[in-house]
C-alpha positions, 0 to 999 in steps of 0.5 A, a space after each residue: 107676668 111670666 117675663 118679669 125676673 129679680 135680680 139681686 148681688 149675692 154676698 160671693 161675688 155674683 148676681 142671682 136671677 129668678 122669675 118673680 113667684 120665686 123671688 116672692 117665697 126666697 124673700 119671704 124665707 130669708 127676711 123671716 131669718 133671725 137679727 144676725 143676718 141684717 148685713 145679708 138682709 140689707 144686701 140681698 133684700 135691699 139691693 134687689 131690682 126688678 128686671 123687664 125682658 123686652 121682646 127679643 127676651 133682654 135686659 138691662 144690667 143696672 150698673 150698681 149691680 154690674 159694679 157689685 159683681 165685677 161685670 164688664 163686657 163678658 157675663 157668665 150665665 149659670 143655670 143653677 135649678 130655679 135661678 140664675 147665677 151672672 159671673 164675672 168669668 174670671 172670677 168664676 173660675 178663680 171660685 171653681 178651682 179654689 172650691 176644686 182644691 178645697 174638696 179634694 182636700 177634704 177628701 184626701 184628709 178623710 180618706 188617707 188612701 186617696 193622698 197617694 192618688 190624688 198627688 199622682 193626678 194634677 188638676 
């Protein structure tokens, strides 16, 4: 059925969405991973929930997952290729800016003239 999707909480913080042929292979793929990722397994794998939309194209967050993600009145909805991601919008951004940091970092230490720069430009 086209309108039935998996949710799961991912081990950053979020959930993922996916219509259910693409659950079907991600599953497979992760569960054939080696016995050193048993704890992503459990949490990946072991907390998925099918999900239904009703007819006006909605559903319900159960509240275990909405509790795993930090999810209160406001979702953030990221379309990320052949799923979704749901954030806490709050924490979203804290993510976004400390991977922001984090790259231009890394690019600073690998290109030296490039620290000139980026200390004259504030995010």
């Amino acid at each position: 059925c086209a309108d039935q999707l998996v949710l799961t909480e991912h081990p950053d913080g979020f959930l993922l969405l996916m219509p259910e042929p693409k659950w079907q292979s991600f599953a497979a793929q992760f569960a054939a991973a080696g016995q050193g990722s048993q704890w992503l397994k459990r949490i990946i794998l072991g907390g998925a929930c099918p999900v239904q939309l009703d007819s006006a194209k909605r559903f319900l967050l159960p509240a275990e997952l909405r509790a795993a993600a930090g999810l209160d009145k406001q979702v953030l909805l990221l379309g990320v290729g052949e799923y979704f991601e749901l954030w806490n919008p709050e924490d979203y951004a804290a993510q976004r800016s400390r991977q922001r940091a984090a790259r231009l970092a890394e690019a600073a230490a690998q290109e030296p003239s490039l620290q000139m720069s980026l200390q004259e430009v504030r995010w």
